[in-house]
N, CA and C of each residue as an Amber inpcrd file, in Angstrom:
protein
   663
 -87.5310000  85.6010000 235.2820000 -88.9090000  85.5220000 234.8240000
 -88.9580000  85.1130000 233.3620000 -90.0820000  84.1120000 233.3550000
 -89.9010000  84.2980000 231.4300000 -90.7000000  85.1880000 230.8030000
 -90.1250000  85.3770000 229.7560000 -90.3580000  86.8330000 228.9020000
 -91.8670000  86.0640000 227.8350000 -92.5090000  86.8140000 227.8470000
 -94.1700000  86.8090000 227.4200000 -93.5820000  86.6650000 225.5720000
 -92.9330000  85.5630000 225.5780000 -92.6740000  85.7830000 223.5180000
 -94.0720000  84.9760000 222.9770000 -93.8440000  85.3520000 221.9840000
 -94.7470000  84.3070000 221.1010000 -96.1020000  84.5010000 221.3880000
 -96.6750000  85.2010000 221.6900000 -98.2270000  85.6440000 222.4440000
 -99.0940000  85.8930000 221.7230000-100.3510000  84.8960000 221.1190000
-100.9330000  85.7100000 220.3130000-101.9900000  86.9050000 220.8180000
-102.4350000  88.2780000 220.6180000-103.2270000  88.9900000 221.0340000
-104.1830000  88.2700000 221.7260000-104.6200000  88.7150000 222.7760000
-105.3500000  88.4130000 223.8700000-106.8490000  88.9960000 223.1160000
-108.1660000  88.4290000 222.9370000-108.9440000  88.8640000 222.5370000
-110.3720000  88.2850000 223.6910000-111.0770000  89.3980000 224.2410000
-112.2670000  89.2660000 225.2730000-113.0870000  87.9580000 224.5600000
-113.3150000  86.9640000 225.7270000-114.5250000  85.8440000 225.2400000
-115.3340000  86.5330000 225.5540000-116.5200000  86.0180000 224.7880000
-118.0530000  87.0920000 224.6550000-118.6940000  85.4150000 225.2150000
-119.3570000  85.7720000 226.4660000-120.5660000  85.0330000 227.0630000
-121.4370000  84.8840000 226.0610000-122.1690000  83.4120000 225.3290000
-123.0700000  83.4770000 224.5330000-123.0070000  83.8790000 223.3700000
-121.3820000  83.8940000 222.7230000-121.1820000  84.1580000 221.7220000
-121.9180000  84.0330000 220.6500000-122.2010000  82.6760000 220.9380000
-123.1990000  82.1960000 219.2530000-124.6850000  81.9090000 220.4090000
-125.6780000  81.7000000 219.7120000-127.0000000  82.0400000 220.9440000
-126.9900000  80.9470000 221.4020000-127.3490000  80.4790000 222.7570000
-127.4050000  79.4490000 223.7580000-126.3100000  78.6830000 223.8640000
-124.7790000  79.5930000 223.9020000-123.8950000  79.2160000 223.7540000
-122.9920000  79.5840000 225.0690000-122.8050000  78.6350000 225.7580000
-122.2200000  79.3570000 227.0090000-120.4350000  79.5250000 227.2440000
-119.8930000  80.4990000 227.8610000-118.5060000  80.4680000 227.8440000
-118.1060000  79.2120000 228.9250000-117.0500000  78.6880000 228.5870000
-116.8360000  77.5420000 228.8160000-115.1670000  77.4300000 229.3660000
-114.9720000  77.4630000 230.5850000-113.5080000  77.9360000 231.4890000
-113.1470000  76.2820000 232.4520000-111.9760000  76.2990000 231.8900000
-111.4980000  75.1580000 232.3160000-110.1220000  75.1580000 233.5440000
-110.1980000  75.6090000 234.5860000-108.9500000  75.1660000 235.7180000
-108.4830000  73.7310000 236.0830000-107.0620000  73.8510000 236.1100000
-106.5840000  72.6140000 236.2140000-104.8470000  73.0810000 236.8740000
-104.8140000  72.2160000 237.7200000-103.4880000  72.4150000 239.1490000
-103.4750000  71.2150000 239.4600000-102.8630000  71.5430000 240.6310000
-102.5380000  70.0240000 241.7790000-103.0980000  70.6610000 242.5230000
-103.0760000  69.4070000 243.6110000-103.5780000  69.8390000 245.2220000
-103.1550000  70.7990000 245.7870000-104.1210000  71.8840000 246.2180000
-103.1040000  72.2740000 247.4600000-102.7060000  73.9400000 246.5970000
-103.2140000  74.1540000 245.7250000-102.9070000  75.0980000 244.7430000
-104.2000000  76.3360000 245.0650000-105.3240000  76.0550000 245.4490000
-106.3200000  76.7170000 244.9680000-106.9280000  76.8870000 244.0270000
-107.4610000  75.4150000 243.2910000-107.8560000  75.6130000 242.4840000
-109.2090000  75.8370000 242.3010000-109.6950000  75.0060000 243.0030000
-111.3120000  75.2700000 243.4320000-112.0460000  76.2550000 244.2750000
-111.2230000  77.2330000 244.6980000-111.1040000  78.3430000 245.7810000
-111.3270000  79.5020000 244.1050000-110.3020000  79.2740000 243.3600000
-110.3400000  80.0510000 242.0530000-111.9500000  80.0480000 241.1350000
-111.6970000  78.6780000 241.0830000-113.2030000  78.1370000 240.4750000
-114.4490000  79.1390000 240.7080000-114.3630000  78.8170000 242.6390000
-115.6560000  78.9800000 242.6970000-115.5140000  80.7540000 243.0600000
-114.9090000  81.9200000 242.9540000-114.4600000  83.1620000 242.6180000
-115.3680000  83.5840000 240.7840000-114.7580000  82.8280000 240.1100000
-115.2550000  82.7570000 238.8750000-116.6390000  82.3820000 238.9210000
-117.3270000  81.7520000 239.4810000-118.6290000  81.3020000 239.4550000
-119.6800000  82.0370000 239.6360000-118.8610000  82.8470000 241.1540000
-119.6720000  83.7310000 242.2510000-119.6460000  85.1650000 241.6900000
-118.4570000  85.5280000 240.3660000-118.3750000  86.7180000 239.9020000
-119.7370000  86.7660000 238.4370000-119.7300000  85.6340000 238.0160000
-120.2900000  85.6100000 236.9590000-122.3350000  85.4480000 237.2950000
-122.4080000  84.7490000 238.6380000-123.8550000  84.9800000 239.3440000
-123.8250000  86.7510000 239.3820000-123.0410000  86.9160000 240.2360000
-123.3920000  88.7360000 240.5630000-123.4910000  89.3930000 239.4230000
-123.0260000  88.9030000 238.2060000-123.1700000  90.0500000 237.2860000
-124.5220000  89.2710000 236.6730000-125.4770000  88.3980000 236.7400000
-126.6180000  87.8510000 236.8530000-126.4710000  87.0660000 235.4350000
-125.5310000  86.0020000 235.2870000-125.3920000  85.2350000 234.7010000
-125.5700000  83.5410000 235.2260000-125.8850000  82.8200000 234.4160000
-126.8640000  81.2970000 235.3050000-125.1700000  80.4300000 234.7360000
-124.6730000  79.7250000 235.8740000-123.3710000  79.2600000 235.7460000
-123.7740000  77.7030000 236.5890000-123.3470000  76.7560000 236.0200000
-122.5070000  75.5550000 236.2830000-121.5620000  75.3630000 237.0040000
-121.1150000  74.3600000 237.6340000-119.7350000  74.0190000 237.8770000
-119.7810000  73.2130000 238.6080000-118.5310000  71.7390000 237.9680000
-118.3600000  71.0910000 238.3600000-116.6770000  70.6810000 238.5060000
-116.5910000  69.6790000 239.5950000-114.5340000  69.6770000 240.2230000
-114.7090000  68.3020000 240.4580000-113.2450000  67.9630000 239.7000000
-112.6630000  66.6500000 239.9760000-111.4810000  66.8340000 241.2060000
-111.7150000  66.7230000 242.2570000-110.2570000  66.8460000 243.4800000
-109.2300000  65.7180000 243.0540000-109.5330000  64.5440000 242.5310000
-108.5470000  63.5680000 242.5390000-107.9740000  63.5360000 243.6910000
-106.5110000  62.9160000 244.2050000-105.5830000  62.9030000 245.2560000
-105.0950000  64.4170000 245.3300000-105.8700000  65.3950000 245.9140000
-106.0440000  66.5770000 245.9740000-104.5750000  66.6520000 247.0160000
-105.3690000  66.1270000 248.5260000-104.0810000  66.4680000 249.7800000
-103.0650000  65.6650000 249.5250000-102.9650000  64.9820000 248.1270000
-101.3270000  64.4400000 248.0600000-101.1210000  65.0680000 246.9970000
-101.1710000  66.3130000 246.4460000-100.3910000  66.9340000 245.2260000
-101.2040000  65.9410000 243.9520000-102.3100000  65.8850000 243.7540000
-102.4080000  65.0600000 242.2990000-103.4860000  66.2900000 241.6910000
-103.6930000  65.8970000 240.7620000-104.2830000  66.5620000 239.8000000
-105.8640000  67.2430000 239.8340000-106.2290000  68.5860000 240.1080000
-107.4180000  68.7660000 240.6000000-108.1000000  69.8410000 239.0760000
-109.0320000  69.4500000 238.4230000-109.6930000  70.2920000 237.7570000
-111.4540000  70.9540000 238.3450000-111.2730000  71.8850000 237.7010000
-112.9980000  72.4290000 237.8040000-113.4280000  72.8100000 236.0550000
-114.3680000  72.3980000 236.1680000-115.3320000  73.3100000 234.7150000
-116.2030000  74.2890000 235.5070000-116.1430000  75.2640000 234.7570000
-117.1860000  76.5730000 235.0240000-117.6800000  76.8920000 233.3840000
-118.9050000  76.9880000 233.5380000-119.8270000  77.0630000 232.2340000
-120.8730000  78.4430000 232.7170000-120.5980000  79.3410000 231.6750000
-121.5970000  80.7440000 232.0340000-122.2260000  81.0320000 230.7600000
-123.7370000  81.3310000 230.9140000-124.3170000  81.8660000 230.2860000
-125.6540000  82.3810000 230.2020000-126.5570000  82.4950000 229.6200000
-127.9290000  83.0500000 229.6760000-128.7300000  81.7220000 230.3890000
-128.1530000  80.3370000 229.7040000-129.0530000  79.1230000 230.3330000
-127.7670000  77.9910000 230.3080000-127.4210000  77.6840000 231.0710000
-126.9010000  76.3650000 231.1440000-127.3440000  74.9230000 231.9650000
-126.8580000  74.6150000 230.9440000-128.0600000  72.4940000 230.9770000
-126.8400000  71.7460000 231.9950000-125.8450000  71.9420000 231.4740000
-124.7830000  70.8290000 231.7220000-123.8790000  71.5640000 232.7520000
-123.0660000  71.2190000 233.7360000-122.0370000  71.1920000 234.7070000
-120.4580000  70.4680000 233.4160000-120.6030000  70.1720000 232.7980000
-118.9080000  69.2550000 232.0730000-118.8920000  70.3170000 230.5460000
-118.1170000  70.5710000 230.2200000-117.5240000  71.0020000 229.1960000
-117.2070000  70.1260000 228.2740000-118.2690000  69.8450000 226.8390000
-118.0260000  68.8940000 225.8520000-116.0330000  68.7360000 225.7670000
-116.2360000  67.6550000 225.5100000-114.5500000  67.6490000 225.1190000
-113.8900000  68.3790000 223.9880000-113.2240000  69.3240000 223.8800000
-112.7270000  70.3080000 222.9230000-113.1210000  71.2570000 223.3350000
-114.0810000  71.8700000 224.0650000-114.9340000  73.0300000 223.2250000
-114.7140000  73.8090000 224.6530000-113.5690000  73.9350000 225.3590000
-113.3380000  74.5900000 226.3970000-112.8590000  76.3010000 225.7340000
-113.6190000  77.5420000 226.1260000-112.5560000  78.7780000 225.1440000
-111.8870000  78.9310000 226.3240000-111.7150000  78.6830000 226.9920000
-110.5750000  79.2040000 228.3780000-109.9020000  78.1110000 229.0870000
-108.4010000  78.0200000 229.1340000-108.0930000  77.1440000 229.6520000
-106.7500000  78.2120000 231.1440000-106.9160000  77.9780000 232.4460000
-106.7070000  78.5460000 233.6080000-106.1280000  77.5610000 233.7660000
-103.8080000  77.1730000 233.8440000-103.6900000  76.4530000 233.9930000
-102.5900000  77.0070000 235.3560000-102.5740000  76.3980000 236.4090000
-101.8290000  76.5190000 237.8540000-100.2550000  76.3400000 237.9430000
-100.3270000  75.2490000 236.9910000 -99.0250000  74.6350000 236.4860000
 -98.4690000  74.5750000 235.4100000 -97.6740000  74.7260000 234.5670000
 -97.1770000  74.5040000 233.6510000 -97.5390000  73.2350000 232.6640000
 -97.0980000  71.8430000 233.2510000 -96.9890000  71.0840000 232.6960000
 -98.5810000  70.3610000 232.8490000 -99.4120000  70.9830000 233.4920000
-100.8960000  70.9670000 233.6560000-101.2060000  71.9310000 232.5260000
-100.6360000  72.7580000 232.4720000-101.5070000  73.4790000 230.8340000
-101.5180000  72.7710000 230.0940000-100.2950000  71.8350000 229.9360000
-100.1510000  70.6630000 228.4340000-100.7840000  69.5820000 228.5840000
-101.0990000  69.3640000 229.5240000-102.0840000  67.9480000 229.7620000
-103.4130000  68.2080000 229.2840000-103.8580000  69.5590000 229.6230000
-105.2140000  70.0030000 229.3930000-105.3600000  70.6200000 227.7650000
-104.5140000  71.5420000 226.9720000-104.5520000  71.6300000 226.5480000
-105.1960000  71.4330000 225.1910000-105.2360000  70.0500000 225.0010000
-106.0760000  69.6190000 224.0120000-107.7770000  69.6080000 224.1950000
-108.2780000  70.3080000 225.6680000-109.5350000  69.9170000 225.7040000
-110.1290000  71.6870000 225.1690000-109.1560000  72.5460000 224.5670000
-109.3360000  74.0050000 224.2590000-109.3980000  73.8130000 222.7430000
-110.5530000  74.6080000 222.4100000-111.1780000  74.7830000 221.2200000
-110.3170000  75.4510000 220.4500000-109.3090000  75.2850000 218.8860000
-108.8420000  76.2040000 218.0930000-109.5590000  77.8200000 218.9530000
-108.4850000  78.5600000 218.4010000-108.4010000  79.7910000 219.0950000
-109.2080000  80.4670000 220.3540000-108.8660000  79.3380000 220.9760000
-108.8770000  79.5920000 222.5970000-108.3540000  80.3650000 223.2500000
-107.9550000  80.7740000 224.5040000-107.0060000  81.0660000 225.7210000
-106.9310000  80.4560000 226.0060000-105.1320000  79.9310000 226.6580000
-104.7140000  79.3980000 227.5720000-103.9470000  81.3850000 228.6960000
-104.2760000  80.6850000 229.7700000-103.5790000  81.5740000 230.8220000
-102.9150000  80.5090000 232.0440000-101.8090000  80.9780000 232.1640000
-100.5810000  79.8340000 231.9670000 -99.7990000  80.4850000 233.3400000
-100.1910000  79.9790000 234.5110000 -98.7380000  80.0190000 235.4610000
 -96.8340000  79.8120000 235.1380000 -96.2810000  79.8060000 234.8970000
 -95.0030000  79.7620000 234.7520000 -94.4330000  78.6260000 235.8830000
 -95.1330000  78.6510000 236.7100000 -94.2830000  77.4800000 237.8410000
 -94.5390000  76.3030000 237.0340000 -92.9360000  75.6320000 237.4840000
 -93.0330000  74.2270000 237.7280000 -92.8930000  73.2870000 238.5230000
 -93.8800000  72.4490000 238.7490000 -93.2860000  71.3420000 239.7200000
 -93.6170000  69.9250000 239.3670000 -92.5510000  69.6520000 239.8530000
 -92.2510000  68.1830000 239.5140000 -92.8780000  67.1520000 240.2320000
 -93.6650000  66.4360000 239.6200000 -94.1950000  65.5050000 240.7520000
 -93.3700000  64.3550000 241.0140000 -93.9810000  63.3450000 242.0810000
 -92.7880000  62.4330000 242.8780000 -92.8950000  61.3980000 241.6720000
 -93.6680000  61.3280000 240.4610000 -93.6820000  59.9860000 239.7210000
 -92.1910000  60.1770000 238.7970000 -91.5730000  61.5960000 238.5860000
 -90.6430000  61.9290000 237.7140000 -89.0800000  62.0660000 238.7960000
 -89.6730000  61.8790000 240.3310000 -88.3610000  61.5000000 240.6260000
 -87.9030000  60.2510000 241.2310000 -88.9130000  59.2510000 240.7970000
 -89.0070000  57.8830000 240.6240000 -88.1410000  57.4170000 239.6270000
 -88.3690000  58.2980000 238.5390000 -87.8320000  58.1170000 237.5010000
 -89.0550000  57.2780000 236.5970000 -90.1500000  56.9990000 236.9400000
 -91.2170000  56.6060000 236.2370000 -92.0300000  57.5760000 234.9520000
 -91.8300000  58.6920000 234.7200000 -92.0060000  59.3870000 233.6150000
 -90.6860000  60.8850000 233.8450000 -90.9780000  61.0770000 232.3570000
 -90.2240000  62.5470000 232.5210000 -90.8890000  63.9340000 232.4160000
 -90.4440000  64.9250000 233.4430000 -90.8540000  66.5700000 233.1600000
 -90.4720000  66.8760000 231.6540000 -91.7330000  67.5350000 231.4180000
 -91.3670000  67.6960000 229.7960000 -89.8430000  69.4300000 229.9430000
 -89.4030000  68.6860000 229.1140000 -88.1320000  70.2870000 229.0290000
 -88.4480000  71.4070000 229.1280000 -89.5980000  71.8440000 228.0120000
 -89.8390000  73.3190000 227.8400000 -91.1040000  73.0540000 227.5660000
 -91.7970000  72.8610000 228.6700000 -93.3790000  72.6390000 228.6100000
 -94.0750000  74.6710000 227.7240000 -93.2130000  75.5520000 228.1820000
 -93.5660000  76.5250000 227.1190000 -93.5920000  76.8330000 225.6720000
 -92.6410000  76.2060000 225.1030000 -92.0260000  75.9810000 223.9310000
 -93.4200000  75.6070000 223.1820000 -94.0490000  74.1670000 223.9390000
 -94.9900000  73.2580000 222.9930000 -96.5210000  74.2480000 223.1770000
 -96.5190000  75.2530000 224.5070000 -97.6990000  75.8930000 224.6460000
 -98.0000000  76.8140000 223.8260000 -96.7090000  77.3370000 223.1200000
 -96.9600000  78.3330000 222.1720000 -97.0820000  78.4200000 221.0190000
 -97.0740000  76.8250000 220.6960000 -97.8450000  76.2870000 219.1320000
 -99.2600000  76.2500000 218.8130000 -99.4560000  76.7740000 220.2470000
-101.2790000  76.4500000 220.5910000-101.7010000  77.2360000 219.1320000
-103.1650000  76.7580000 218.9870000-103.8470000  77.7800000 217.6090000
-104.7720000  78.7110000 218.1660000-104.0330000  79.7030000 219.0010000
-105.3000000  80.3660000 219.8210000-104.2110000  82.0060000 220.7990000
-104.6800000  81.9630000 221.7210000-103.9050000  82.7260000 222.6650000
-103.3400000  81.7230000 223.4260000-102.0270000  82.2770000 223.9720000
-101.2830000  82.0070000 225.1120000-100.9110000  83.3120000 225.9350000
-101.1240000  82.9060000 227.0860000-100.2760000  84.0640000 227.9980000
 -99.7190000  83.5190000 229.5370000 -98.6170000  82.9690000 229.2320000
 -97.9820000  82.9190000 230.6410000 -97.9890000  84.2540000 231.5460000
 -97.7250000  83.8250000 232.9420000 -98.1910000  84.7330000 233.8870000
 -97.0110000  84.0010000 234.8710000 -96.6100000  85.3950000 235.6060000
 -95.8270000  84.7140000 236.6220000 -96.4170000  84.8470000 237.6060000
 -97.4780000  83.9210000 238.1450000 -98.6080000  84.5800000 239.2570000
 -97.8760000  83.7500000 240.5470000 -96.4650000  82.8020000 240.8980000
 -96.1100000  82.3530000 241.7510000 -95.6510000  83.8460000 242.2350000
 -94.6700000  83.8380000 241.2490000 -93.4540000  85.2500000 241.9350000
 -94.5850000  86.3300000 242.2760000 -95.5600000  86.9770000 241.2000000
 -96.0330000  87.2120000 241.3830000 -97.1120000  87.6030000 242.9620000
 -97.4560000  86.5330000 243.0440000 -98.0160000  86.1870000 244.7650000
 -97.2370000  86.5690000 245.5660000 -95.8590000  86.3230000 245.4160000
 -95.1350000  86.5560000 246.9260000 -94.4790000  87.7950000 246.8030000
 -94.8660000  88.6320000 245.6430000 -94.3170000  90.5090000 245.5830000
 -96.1000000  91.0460000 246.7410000 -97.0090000  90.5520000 246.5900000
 -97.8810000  91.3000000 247.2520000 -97.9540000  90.7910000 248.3890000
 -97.3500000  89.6570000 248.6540000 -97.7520000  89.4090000 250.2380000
 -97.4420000  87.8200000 250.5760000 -97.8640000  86.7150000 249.6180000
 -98.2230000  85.4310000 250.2710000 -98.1680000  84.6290000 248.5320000
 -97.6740000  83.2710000 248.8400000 -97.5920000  82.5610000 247.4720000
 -98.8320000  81.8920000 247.3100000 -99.5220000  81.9820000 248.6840000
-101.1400000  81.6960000 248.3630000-101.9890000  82.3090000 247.3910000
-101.6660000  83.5190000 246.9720000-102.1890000  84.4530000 246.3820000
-102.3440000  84.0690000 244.8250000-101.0360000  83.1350000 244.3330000
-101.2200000  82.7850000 243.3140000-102.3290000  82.6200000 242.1850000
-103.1770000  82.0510000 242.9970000-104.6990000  82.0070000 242.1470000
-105.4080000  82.9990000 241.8030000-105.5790000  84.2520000 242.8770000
-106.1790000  85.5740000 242.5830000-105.3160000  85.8840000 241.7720000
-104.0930000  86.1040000 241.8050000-103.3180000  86.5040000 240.6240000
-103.4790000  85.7510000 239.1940000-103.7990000  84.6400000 239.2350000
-104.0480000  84.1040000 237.5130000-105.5690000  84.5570000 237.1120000
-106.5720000  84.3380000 238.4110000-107.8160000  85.1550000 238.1060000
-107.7730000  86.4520000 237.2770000-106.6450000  87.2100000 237.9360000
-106.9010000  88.9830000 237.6730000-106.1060000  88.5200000 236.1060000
-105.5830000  88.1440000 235.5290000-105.1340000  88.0330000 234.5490000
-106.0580000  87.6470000 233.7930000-106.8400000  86.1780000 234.1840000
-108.2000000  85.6900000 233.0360000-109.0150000  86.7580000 233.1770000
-108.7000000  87.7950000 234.2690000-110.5090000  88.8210000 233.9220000
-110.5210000  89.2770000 233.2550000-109.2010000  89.6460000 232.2100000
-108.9370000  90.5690000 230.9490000-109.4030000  90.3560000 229.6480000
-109.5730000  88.6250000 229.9410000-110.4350000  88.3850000 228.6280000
-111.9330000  87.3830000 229.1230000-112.2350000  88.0290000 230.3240000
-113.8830000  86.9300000 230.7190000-114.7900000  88.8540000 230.6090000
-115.6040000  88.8990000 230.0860000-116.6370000  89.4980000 229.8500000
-117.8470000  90.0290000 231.2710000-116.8990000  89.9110000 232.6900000
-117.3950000  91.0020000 234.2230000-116.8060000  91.9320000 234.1060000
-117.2750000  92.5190000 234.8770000-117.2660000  93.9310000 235.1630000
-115.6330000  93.6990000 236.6080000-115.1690000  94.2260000 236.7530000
-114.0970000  94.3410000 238.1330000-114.7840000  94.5400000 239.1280000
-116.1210000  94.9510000 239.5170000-117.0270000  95.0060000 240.4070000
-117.6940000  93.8800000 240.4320000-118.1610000  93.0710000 239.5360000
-118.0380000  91.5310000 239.9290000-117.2400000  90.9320000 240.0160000
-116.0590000  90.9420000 240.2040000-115.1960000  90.5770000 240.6900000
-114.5180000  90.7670000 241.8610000-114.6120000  91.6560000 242.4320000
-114.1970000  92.5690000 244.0120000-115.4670000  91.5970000 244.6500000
-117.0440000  91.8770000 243.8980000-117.7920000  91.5580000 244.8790000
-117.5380000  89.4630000 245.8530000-117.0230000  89.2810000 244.1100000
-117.2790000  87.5690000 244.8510000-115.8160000  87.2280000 245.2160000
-114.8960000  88.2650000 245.6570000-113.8860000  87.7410000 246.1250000
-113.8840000  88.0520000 247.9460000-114.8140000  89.5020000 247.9390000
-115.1600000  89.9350000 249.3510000-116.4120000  88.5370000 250.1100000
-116.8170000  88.2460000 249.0450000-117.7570000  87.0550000 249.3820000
-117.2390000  85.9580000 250.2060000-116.0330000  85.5210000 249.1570000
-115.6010000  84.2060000 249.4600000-114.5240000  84.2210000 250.6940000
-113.9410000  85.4340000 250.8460000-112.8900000  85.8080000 251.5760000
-113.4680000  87.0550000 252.6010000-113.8990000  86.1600000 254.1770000
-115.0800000  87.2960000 254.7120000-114.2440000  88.0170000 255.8060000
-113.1370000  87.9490000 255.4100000-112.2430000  88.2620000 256.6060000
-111.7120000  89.6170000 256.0970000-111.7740000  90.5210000 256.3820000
-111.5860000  91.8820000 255.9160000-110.0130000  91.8870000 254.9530000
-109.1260000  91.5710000 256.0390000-107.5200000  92.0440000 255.4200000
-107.3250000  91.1610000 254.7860000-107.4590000  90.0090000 254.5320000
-107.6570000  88.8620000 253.4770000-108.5570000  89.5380000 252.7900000
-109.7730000  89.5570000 252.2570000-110.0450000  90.1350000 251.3970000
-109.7690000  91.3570000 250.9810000-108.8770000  92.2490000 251.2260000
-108.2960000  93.3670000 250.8570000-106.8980000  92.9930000 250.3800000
-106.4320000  91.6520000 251.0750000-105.1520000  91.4040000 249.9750000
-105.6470000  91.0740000 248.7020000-106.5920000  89.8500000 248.6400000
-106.7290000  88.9090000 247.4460000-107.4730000  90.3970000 246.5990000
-107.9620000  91.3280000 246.8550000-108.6720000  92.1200000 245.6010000
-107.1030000  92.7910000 245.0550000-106.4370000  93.1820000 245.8110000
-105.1230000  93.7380000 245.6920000-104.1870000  92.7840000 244.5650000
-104.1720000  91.2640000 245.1810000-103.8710000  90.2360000 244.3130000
-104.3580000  90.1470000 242.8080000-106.0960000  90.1180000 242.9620000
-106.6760000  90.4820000 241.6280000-106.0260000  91.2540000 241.3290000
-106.2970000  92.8320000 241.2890000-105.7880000  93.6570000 240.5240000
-103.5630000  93.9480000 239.8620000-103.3910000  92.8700000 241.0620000
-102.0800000  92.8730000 240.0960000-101.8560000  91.9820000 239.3340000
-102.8010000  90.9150000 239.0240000-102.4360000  89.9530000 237.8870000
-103.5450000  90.3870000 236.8600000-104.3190000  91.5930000 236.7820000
-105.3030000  91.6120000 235.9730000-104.0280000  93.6960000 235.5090000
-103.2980000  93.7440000 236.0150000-102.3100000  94.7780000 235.3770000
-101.2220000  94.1720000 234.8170000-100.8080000  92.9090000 235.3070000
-100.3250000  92.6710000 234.8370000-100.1970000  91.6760000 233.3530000
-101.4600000  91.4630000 232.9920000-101.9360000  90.8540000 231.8750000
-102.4070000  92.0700000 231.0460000-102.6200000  93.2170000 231.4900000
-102.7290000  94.1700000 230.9870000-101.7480000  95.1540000 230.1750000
-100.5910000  94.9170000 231.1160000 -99.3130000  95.5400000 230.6120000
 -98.4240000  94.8140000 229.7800000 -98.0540000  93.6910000 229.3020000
 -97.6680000  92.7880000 228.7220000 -97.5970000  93.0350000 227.2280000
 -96.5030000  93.4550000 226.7560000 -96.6940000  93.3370000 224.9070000
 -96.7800000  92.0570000 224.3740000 -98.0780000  91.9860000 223.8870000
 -98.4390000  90.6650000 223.4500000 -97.8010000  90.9380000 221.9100000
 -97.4570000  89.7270000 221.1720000 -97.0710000  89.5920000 220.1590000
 -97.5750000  88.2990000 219.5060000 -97.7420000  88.6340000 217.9310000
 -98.5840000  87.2450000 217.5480000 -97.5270000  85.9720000 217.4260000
 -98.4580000  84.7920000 218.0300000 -98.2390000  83.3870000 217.9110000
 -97.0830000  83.0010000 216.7180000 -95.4170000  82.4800000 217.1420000
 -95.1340000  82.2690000 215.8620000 -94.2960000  83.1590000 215.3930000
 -94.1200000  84.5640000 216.1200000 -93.7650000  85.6460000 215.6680000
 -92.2180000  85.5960000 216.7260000
């Protein structure tokens, strides 16, 4: 597993921080990941706690492994579905080397919450580009928070590597501003199948302990 170094303190985004200012959460994976399954969890948690939310998803070549993002925008009023460029405070990345792609669209002292998997896509065993080495290394120069998460391994200690996503969820809930009861509620929502939804809340709650338990240490340090 990799060890949580370099971490700067994890600090709660405040919905509406500055007035008519909405929190602004950016997911980004490949196909086939759950990313938009995650998305819309986040969307449905942030309605129940009676917040007016956005959201909009790029699938790209989704069922061939390519690159799938969502914006989710929450707040008292939101105009827009897209997240100005920069001004993302949350960045929810599936993949590794998808945190660094996205990365730059996160506002100085942001969150990134950071899967640990990597995978290689077929353009790098073409030999047409290269996997970056230590796609962690460059994440932890960020000017903000970082917190890798091992929500693959993770997933398959509670049950299923599907799970992955509830597990990076329960980790971002530590710094998104619901209640865990909006969160149970829009996961029982989305997932109407009883023992499925009794894994994935189970899932939540071990990536939201386990972002919990983590000695964070500052950025750099």
């Amino acid at each position: 597993m990799e060890s949580p170094m370099n971490i700067h303190a994890v600090q709660t985004c405040a919905v509406g921080r500055e007035r008519n200012r909405p929190l602004n959460a950016l997911l980004a994976g490949i196909g086939g990941q759950g990313v938009l399954t995650a998305s819309q969890l986040l969307a449905e948690a942030a309605v129940h706690a009676g917040h007016d939310v956005k959201k909009s998803e790029v699938h790209g070549m989704a069922q061939r492994g390519g690159v799938v993002t969502s914006h989710v925008r929450i707040g008292q009023k939101v105009y827009s579905p897209i997240i100005p460029r920069g001004e993302a405070d949350l960045l929810i990345a599936f993949e590794v080397a998808e945190a660094l792609r996205w990365r730059s669209e996160v506002r100085a002292g942001g969150t990134l919450i950071v899967n640990c998997l990597r995978v290689v896509p077929p353009v790098v065993n073409l030999g047409l580009f290269k996997y970056p080495e230590d796609p962690l290394a460059t994440l932890r120069t960020f000017d903000g928070t970082c917190l890798p998460v091992e929500a693959s391994a993770l997933a398959i200690e509670v049950g299923s590597p599907r799970l992955a996503g509830t597990i990076l969820m329960g980790a971002a809930s530590t710094v998104i501003p619901l209640s865990v009861g909006d969160w149970e509620a829009a996961i029982r929502l989305r997932f109407t199948k009883a023992e499925v939804a009794d894994q994935n809340v189970r899932a939540f709650h071990r990536g939201r302990d386990y972002a919990a338990s983590m000695a964070l240490k500052p950025l750099g340090n």
